[in-house]
N, CA, C and O atoms as a Tripos MOL2 file, in Angstrom:
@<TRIPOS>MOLECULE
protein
  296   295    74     0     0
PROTEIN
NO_CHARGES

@<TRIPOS>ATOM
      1 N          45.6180  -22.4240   17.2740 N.3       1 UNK1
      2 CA         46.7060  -21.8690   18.0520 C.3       1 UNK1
      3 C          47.5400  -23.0000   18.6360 C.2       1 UNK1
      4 O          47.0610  -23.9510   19.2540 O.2       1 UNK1
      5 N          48.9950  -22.7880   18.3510 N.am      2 UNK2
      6 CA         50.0720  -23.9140   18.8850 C.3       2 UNK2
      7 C          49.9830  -23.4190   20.4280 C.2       2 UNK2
      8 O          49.5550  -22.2900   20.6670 O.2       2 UNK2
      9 N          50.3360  -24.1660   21.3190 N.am      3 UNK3
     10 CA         50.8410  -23.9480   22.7210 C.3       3 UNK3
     11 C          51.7830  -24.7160   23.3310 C.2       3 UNK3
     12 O          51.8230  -25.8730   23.7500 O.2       3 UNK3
     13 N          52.4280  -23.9200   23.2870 N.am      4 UNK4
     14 CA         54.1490  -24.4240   24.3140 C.3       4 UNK4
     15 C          53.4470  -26.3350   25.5730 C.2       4 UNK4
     16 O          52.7380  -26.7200   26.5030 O.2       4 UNK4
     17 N          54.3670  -26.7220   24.5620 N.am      5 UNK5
     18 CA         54.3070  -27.8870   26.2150 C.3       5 UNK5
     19 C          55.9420  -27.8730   27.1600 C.2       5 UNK5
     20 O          56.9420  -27.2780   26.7580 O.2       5 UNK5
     21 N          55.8750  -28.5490   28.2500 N.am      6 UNK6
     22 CA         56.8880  -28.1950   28.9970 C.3       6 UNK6
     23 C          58.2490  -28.7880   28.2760 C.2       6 UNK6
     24 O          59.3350  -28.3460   28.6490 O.2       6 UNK6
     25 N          58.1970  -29.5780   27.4630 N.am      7 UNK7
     26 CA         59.2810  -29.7340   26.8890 C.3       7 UNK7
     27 C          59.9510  -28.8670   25.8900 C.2       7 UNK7
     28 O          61.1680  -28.7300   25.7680 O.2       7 UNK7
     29 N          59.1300  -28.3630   25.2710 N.am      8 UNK8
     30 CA         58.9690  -27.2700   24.0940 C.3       8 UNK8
     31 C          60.2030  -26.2150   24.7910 C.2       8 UNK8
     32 O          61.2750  -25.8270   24.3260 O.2       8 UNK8
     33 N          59.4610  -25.9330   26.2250 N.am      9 UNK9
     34 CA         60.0380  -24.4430   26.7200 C.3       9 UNK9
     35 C          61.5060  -24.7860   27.5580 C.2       9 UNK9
     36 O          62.1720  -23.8980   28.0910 O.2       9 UNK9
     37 N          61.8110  -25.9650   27.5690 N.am     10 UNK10
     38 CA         63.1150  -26.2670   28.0420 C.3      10 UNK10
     39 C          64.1120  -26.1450   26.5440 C.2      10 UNK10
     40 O          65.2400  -25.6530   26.5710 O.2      10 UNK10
     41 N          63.6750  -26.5100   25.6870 N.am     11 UNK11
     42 CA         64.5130  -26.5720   24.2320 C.3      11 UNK11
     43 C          64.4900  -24.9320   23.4960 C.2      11 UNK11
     44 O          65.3180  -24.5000   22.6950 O.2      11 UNK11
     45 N          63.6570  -24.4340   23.8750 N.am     12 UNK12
     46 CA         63.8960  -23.0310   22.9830 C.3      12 UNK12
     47 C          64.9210  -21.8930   23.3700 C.2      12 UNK12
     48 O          65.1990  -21.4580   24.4880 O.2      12 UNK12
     49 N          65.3810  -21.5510   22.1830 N.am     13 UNK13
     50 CA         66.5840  -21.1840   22.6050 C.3      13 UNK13
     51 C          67.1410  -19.5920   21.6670 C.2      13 UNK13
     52 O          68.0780  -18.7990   21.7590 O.2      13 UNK13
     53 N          66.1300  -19.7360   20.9400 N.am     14 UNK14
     54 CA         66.0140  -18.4470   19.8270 C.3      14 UNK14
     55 C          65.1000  -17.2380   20.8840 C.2      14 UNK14
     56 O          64.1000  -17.4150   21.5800 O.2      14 UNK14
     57 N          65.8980  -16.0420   20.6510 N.am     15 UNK15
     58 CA         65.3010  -14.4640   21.4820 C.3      15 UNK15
     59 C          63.9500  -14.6480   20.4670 C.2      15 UNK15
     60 O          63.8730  -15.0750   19.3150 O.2      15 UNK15
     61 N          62.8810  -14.1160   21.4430 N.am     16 UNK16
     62 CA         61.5530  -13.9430   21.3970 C.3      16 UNK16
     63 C          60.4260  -14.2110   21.9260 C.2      16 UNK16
     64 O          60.6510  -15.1030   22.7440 O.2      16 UNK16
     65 N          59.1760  -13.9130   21.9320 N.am     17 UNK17
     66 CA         57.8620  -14.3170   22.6960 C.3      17 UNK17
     67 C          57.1990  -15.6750   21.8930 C.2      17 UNK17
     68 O          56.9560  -15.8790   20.7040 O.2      17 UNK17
     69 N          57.0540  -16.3680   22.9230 N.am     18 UNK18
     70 CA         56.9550  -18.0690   22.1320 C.3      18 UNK18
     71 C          55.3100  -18.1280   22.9160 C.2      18 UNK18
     72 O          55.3850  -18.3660   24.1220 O.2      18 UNK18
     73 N          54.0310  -17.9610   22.4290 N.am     19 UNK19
     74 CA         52.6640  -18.3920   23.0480 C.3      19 UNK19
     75 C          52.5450  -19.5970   23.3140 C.2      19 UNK19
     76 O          52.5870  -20.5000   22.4780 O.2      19 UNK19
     77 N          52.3490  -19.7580   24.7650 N.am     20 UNK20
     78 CA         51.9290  -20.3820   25.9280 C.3      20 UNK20
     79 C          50.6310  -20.5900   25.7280 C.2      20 UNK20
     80 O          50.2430  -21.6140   25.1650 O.2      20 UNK20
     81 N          49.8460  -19.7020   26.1390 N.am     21 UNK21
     82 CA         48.4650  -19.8130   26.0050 C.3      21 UNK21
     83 C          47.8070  -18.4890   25.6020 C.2      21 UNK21
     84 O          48.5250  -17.6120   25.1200 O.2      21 UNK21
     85 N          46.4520  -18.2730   25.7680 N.am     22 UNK22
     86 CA         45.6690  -17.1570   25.2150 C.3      22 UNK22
     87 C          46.7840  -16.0380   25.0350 C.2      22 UNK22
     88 O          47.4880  -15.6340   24.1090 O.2      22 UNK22
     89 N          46.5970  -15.7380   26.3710 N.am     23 UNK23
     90 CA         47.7120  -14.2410   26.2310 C.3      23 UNK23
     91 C          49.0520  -14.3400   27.3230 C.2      23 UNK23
     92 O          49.7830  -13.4500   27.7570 O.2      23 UNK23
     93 N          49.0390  -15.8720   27.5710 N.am     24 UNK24
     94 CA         50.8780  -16.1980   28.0750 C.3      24 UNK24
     95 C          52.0230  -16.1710   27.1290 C.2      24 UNK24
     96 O          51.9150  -16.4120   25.9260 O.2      24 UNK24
     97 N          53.2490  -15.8280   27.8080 N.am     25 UNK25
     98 CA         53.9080  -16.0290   26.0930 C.3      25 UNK25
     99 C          55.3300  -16.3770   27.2540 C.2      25 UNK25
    100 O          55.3630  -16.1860   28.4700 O.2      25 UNK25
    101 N          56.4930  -16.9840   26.2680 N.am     26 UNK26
    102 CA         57.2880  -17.2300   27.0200 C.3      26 UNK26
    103 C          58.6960  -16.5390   26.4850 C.2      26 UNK26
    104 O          59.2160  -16.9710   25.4550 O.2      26 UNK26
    105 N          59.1760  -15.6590   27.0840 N.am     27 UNK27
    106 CA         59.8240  -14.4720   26.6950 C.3      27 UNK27
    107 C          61.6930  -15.4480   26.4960 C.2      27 UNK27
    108 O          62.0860  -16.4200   27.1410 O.2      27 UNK27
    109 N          62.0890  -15.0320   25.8950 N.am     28 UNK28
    110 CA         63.4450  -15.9330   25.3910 C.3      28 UNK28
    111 C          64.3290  -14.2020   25.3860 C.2      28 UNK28
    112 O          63.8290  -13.2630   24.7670 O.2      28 UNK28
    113 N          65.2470  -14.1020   25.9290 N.am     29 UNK29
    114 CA         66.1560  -12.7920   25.4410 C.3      29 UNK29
    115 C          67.1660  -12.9840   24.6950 C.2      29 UNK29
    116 O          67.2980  -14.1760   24.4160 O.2      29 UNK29
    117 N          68.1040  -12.1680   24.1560 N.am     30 UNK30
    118 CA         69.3140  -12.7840   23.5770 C.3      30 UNK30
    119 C          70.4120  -13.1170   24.6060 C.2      30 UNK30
    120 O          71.5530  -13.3380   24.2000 O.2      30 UNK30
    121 N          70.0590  -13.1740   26.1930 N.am     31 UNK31
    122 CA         71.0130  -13.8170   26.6940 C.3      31 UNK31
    123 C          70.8350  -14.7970   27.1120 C.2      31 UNK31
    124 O          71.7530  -15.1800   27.8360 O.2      31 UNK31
    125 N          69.9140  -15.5520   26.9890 N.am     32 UNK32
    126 CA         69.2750  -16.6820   26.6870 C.3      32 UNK32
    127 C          67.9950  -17.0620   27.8820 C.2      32 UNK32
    128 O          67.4090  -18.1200   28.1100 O.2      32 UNK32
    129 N          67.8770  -15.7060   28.4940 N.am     33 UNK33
    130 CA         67.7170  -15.9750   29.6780 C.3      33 UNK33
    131 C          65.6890  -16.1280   29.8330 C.2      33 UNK33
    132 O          65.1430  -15.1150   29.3980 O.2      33 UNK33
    133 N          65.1530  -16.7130   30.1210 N.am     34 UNK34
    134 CA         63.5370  -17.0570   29.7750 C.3      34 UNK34
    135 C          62.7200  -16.5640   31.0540 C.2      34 UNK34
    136 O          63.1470  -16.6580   32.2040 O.2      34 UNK34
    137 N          61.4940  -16.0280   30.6940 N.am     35 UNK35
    138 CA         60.4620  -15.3660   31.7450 C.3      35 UNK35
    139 C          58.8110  -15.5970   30.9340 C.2      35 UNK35
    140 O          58.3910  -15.6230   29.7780 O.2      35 UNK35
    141 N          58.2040  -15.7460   32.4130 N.am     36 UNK36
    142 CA         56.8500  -15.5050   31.6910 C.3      36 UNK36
    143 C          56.6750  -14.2470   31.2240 C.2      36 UNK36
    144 O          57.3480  -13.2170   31.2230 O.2      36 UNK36
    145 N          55.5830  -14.5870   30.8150 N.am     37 UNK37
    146 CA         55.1000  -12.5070   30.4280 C.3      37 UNK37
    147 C          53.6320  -12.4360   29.5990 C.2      37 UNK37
    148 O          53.4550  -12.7370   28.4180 O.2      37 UNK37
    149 N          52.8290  -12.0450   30.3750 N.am     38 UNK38
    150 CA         51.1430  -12.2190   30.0640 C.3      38 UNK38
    151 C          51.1720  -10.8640   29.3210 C.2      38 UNK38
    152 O          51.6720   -9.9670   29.9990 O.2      38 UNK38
    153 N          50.8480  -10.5840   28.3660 N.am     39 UNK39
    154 CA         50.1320   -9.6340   27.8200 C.3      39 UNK39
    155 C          48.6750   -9.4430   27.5220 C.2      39 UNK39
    156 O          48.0840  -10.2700   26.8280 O.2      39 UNK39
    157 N          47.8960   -8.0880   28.1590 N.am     40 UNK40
    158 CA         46.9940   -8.2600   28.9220 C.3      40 UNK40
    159 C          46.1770   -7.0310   28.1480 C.2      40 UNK40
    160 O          46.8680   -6.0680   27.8150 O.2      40 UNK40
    161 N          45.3480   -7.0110   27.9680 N.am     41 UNK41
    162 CA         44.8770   -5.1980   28.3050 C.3      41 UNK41
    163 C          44.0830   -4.9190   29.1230 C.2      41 UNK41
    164 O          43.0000   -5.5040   29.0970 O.2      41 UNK41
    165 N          44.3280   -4.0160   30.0400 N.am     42 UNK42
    166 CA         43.7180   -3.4750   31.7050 C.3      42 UNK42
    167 C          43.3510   -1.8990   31.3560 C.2      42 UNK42
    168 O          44.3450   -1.1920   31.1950 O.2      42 UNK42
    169 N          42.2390   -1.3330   31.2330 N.am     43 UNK43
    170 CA         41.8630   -0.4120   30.9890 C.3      43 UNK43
    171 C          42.0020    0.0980   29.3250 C.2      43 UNK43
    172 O          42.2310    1.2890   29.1160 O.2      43 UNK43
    173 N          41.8780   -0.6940   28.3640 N.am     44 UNK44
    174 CA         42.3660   -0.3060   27.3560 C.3      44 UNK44
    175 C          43.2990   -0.2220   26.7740 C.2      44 UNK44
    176 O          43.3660    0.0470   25.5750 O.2      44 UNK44
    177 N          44.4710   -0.5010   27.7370 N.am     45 UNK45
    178 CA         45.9040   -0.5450   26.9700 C.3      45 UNK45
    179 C          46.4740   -1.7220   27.3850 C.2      45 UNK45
    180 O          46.4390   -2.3600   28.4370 O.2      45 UNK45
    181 N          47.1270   -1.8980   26.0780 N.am     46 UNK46
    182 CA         47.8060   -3.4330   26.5640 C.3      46 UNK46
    183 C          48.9180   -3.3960   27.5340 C.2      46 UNK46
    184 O          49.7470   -2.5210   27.2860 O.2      46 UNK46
    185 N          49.1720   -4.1980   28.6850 N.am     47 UNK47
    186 CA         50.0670   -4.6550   29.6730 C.3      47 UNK47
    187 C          50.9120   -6.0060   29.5410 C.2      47 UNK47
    188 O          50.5400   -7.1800   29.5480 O.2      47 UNK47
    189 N          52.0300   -5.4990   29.4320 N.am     48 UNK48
    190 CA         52.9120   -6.9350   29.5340 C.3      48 UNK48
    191 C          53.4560   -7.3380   31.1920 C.2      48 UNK48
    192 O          54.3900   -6.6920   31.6690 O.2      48 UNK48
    193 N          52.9050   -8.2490   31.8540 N.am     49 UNK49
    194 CA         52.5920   -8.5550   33.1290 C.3      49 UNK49
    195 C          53.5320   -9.6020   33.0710 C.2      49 UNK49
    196 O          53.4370  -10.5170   32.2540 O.2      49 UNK49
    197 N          54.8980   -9.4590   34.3290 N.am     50 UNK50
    198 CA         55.8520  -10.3910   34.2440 C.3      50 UNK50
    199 C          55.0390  -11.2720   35.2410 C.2      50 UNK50
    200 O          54.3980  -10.7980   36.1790 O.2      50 UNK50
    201 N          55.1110  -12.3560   35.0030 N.am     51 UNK51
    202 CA         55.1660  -13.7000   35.5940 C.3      51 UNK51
    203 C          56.2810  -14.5360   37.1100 C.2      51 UNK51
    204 O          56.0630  -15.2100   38.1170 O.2      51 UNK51
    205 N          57.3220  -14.0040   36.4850 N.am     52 UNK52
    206 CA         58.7870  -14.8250   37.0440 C.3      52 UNK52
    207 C          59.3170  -15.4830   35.9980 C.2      52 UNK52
    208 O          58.6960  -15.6250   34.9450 O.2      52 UNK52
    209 N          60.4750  -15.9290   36.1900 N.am     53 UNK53
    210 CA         61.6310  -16.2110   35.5900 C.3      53 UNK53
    211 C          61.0100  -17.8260   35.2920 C.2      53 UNK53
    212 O          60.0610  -18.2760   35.9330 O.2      53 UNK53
    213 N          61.6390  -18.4990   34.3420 N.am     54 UNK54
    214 CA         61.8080  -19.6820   33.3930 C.3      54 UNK54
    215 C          62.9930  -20.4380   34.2210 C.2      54 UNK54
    216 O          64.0170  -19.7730   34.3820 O.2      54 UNK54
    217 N          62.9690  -21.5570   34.6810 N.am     55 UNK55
    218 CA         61.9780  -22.6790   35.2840 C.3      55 UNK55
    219 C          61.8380  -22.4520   36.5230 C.2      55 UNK55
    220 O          61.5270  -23.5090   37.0710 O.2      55 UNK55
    221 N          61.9310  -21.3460   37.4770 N.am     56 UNK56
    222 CA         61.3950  -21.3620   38.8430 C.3      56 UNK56
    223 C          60.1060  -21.1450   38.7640 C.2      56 UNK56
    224 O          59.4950  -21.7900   39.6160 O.2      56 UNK56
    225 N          59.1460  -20.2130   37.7870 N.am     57 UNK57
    226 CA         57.5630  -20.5770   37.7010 C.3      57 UNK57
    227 C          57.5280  -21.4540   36.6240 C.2      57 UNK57
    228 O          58.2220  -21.1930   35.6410 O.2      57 UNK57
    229 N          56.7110  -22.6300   36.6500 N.am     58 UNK58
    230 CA         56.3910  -23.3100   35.9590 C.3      58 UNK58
    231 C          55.7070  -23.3810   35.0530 C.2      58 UNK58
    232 O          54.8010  -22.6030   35.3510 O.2      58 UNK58
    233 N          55.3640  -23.9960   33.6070 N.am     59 UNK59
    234 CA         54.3760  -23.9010   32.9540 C.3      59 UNK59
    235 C          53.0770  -23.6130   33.4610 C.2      59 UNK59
    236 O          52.4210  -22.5780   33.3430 O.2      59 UNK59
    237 N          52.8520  -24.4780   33.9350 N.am     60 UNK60
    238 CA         50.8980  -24.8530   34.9310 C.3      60 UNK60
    239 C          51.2960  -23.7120   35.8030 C.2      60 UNK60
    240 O          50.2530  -23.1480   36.1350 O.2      60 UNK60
    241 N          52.7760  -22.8590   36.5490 N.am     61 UNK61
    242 CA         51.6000  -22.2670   37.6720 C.3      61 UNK61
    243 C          51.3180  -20.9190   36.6200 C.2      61 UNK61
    244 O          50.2440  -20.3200   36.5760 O.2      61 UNK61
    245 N          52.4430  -20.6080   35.8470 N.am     62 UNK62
    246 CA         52.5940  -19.6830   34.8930 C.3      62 UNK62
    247 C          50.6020  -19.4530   34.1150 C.2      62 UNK62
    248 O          49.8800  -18.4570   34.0840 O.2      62 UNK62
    249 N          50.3800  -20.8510   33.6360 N.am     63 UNK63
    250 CA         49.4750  -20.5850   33.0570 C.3      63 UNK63
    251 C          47.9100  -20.2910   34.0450 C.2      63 UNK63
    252 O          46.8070  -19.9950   33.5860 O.2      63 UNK63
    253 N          48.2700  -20.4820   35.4100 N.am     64 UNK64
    254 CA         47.3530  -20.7430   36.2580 C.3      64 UNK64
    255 C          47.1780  -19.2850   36.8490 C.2      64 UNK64
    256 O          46.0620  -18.7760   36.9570 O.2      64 UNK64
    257 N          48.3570  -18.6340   37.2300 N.am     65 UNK65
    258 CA         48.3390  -17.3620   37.6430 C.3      65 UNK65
    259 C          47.5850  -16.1870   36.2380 C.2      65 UNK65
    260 O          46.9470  -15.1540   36.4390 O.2      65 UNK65
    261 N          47.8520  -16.6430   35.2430 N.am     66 UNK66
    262 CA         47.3760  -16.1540   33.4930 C.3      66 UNK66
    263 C          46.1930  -16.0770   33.4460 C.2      66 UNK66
    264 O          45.7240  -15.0280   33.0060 O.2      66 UNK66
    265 N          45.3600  -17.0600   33.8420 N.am     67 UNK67
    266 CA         44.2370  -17.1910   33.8540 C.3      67 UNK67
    267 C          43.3250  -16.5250   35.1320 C.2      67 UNK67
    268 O          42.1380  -16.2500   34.9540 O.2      67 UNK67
    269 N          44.0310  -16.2860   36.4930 N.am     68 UNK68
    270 CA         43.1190  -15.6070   37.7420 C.3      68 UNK68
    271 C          43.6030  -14.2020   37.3980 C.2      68 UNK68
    272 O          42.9190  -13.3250   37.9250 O.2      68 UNK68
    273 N          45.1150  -13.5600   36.2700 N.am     69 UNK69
    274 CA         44.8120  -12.5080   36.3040 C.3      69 UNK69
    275 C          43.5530  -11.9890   35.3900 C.2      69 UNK69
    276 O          42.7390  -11.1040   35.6540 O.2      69 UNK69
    277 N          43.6390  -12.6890   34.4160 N.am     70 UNK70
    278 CA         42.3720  -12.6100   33.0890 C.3      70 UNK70
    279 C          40.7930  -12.5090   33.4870 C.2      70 UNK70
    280 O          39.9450  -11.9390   32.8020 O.2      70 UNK70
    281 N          40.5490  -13.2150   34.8090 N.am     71 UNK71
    282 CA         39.4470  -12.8850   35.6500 C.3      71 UNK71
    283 C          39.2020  -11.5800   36.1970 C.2      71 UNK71
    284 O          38.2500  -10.8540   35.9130 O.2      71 UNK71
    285 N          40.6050  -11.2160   37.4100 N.am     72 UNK72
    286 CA         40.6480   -9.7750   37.5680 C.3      72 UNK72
    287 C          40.0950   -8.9190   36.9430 C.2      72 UNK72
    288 O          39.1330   -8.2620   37.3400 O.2      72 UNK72
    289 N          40.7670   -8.8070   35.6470 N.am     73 UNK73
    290 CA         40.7260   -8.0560   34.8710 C.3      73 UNK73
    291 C          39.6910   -7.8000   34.1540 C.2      73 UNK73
    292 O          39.5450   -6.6770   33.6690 O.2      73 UNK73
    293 N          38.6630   -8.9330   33.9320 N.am     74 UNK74
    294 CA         37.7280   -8.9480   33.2800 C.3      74 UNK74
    295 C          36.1930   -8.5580   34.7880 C.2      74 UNK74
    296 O          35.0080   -8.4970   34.4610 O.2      74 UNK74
@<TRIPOS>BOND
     1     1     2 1
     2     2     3 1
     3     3     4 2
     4     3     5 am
     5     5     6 1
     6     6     7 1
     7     7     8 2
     8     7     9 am
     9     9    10 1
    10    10    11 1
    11    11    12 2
    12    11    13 am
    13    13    14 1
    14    14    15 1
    15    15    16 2
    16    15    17 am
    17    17    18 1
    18    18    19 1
    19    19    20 2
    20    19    21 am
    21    21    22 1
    22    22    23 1
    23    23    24 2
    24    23    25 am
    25    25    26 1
    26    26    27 1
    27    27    28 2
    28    27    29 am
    29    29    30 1
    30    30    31 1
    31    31    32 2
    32    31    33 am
    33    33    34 1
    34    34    35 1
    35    35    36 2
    36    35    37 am
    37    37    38 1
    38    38    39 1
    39    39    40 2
    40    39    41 am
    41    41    42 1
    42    42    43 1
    43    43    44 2
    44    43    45 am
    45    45    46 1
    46    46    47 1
    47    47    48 2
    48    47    49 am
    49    49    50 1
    50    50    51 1
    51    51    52 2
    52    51    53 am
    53    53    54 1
    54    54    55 1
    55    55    56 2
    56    55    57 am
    57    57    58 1
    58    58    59 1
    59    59    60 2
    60    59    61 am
    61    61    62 1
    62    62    63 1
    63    63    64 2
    64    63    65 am
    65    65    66 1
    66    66    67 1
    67    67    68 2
    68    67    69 am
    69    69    70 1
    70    70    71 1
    71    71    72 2
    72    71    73 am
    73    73    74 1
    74    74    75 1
    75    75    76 2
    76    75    77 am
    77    77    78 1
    78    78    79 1
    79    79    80 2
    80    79    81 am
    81    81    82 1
    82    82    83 1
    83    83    84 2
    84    83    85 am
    85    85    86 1
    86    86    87 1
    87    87    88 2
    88    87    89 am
    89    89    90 1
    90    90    91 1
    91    91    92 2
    92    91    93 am
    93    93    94 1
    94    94    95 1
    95    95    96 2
    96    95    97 am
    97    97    98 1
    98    98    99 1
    99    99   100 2
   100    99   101 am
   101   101   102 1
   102   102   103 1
   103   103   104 2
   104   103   105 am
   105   105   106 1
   106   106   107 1
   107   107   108 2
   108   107   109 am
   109   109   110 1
   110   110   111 1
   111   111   112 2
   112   111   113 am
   113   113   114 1
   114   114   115 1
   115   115   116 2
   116   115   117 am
   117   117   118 1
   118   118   119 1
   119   119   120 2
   120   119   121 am
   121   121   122 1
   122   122   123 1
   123   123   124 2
   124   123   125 am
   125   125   126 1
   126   126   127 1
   127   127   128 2
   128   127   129 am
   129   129   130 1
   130   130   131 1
   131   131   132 2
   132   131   133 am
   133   133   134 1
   134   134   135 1
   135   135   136 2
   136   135   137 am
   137   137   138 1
   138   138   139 1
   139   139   140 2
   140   139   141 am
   141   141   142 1
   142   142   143 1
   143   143   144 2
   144   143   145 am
   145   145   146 1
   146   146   147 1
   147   147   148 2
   148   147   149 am
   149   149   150 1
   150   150   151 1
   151   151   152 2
   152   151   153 am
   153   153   154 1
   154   154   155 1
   155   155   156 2
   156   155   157 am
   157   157   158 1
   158   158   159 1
   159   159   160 2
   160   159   161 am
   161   161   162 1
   162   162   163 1
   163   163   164 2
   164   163   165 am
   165   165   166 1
   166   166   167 1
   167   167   168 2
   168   167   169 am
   169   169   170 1
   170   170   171 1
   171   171   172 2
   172   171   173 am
   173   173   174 1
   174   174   175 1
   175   175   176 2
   176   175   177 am
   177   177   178 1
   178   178   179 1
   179   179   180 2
   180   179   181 am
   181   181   182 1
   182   182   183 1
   183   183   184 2
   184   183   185 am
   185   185   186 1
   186   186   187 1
   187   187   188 2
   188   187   189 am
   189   189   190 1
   190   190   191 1
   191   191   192 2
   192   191   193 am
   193   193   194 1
   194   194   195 1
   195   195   196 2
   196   195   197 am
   197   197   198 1
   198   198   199 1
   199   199   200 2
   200   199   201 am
   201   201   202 1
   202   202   203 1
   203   203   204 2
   204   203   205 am
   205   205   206 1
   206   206   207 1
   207   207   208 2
   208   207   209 am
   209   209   210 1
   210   210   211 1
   211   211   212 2
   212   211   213 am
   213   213   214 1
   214   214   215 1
   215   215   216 2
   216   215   217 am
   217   217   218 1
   218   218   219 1
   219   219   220 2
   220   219   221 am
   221   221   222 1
   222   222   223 1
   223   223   224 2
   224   223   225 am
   225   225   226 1
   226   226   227 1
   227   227   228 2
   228   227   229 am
   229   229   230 1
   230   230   231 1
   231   231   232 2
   232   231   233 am
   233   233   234 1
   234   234   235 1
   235   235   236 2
   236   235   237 am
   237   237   238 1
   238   238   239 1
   239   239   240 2
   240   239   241 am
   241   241   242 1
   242   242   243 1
   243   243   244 2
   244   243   245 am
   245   245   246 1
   246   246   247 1
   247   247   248 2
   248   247   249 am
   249   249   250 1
   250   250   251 1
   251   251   252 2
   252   251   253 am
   253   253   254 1
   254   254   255 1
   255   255   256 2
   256   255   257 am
   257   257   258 1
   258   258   259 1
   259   259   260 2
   260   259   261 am
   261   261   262 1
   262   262   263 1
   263   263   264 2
   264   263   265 am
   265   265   266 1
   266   266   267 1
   267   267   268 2
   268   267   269 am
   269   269   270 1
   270   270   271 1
   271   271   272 2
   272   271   273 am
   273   273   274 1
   274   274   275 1
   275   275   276 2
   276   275   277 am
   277   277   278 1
   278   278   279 1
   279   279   280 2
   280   279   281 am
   281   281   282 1
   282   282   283 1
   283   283   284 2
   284   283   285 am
   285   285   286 1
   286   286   287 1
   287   287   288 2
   288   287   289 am
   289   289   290 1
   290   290   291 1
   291   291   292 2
   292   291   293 am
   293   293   294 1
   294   294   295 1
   295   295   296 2
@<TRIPOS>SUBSTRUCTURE
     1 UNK1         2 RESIDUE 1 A UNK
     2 UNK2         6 RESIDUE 1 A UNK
     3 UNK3        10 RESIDUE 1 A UNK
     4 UNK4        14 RESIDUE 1 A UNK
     5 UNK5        18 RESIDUE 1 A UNK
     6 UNK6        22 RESIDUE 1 A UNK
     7 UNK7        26 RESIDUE 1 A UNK
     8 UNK8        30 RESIDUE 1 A UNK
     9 UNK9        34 RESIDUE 1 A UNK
    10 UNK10       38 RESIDUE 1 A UNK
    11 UNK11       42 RESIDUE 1 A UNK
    12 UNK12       46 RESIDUE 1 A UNK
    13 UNK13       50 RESIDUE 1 A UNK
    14 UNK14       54 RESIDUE 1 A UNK
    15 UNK15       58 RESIDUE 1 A UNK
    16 UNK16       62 RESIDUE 1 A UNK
    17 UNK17       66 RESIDUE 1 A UNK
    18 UNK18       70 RESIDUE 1 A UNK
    19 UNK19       74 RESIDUE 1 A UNK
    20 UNK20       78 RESIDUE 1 A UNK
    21 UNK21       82 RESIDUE 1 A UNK
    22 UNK22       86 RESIDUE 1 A UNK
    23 UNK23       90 RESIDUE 1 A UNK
    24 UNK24       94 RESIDUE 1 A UNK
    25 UNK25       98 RESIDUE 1 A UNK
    26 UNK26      102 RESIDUE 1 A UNK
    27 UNK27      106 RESIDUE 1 A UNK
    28 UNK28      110 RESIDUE 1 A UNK
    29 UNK29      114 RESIDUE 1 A UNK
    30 UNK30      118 RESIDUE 1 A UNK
    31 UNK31      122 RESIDUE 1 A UNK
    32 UNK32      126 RESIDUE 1 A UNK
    33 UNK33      130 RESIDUE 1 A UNK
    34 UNK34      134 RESIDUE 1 A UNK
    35 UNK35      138 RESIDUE 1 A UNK
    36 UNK36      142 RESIDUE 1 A UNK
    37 UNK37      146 RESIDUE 1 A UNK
    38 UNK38      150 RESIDUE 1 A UNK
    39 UNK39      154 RESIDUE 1 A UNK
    40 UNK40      158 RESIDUE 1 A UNK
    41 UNK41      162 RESIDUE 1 A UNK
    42 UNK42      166 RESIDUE 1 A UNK
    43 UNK43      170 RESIDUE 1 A UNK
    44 UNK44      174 RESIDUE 1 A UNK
    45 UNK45      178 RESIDUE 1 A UNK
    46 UNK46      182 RESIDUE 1 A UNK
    47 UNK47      186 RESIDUE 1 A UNK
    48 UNK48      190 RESIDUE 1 A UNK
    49 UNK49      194 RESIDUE 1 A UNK
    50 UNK50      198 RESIDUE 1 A UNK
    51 UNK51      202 RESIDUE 1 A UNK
    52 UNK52      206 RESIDUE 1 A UNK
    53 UNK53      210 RESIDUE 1 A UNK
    54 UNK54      214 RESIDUE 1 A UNK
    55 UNK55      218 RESIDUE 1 A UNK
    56 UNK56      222 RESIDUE 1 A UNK
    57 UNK57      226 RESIDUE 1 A UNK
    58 UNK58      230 RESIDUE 1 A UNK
    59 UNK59      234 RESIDUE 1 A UNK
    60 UNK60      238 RESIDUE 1 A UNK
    61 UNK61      242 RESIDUE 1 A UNK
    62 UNK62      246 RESIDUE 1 A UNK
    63 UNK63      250 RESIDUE 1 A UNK
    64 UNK64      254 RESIDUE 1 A UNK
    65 UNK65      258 RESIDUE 1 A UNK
    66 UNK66      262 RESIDUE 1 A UNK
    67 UNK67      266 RESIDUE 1 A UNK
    68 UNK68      270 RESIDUE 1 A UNK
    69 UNK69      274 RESIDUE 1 A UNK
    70 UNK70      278 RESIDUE 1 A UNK
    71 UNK71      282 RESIDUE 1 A UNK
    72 UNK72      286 RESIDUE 1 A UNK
    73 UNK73      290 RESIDUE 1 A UNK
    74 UNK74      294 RESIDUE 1 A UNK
């Protein structure tokens, strides 16, 4: 599995979900505009869990908050 480094996610620029980590992904729209977004499954169904916006959360806290929800949850 590739994973976004912080330079990666300043240069991308094509609409779509770009994986971050396990189940982080880094959401690109066609207005160019970027967000985290964990996709999760919480009771059986999958959840796409916004994060915050692209670069006010950061990679690390992005991936840090990813990981204490993945605990929750588990």
């Amino acid at each position: 599995m590739r994973r976004l480094n912080a330079a990666q996610c300043k240069t991308i620029s094509k609409p779509g979900f770009f994986r971050a980590d396990d189940t982080l992904y880094l959401c690109v729209k066609d207005t160019g505009r970027k967000s985290w977004v964990q996709r999760i499954v919480v009771d059986g169904r999958r959840v796409n869990m916004s994060l915050g916006p692209y670069p006010v959360v950061t990679l690390s806290e992005a991936r840090d908050q990813a990981l204490d929800n993945r605990r929750l949850v588990r």
